[in-house]
C-alpha positions in Angstrom: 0.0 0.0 0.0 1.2 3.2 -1.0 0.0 7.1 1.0 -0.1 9.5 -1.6 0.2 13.2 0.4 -0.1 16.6 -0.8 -0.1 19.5 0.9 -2.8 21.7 -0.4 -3.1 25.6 -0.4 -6.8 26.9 -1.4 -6.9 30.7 -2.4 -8.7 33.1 0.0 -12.4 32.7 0.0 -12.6 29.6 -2.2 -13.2 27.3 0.4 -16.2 26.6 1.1 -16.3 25.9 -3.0 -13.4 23.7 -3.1 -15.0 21.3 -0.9 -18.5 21.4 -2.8 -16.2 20.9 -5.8 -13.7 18.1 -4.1 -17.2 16.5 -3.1 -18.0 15.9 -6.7 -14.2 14.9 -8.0 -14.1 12.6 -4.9 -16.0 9.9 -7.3 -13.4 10.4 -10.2 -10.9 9.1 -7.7 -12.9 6.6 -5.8 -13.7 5.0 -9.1 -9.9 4.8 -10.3 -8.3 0.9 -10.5 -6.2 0.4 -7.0 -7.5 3.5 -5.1 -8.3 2.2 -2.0 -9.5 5.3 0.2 -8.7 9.0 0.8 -9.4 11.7 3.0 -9.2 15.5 3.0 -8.0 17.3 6.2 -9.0 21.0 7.2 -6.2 22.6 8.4 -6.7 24.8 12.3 -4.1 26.6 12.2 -3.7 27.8 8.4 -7.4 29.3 6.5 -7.3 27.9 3.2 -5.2 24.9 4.3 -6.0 21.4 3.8 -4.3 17.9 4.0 -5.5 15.2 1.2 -4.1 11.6 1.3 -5.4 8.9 -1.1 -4.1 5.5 -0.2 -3.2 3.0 -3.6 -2.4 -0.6 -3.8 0.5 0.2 -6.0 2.4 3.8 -6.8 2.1 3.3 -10.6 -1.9 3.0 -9.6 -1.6 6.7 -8.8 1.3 8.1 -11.0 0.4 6.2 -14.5 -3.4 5.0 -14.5 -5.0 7.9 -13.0 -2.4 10.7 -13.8 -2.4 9.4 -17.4 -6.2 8.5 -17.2 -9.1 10.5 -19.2 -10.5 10.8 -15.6 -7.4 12.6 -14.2 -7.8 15.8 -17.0 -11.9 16.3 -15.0 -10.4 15.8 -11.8 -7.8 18.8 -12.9 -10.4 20.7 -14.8 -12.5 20.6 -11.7 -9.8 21.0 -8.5 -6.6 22.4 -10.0 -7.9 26.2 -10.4 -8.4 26.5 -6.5 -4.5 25.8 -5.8 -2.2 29.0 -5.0 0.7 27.7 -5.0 0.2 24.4 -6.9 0.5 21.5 -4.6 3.6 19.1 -4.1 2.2 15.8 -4.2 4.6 13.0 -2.4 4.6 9.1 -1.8 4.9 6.9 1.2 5.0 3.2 2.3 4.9 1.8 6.0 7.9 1.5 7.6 7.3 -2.3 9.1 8.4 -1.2 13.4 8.3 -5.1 14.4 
């Protein structure tokens, strides 16, 4: 399992419709071969600050079949706009502590 992380910066008084918006392009991802869940943090420190992390089975699930999918260019088309600046998205795998 891979944790997909990015740090996201929303401009100033877009909030409230980024999250109607994310909503919506929350099935784009949800429906996108090895996604296995996500979830989208509100940040309490930071207004316009928020935390997404989509767990895939695999990395190439997330860098090559959604980045590369049809799906991907509606998910941008619908989110990427709201960014200021444009989110660094980074990958993680457990670290087995046993």
């Amino acid at each position: 399992m891979i944790l997909e992380a990015a740090m996201l910066q929303v401009k100033q008084g877009k909030q409230q419709e980024f999250e109607e918006t994310f909503r919506q392009a929350s099935k784009i991802i949800s429906s996108m071969g090895g996604y296995i869940s996500h979830e989208l943090q509100r940040c309490l420190e930071v207004d316009g600050k928020y935390l997404l992390t989509v767990k895939w089975e695999a990395l190439e699930d997330h860098t090559v079949g959604f980045r590369q999918s049809n799906e991907y260019q509606e998910w941008k088309k619908l989110l990427h706009h709201f960014y200021d600046p444009f989110p660094t998205v980074e990958h993680f795998e457990k670290v087995n502590l046993s």
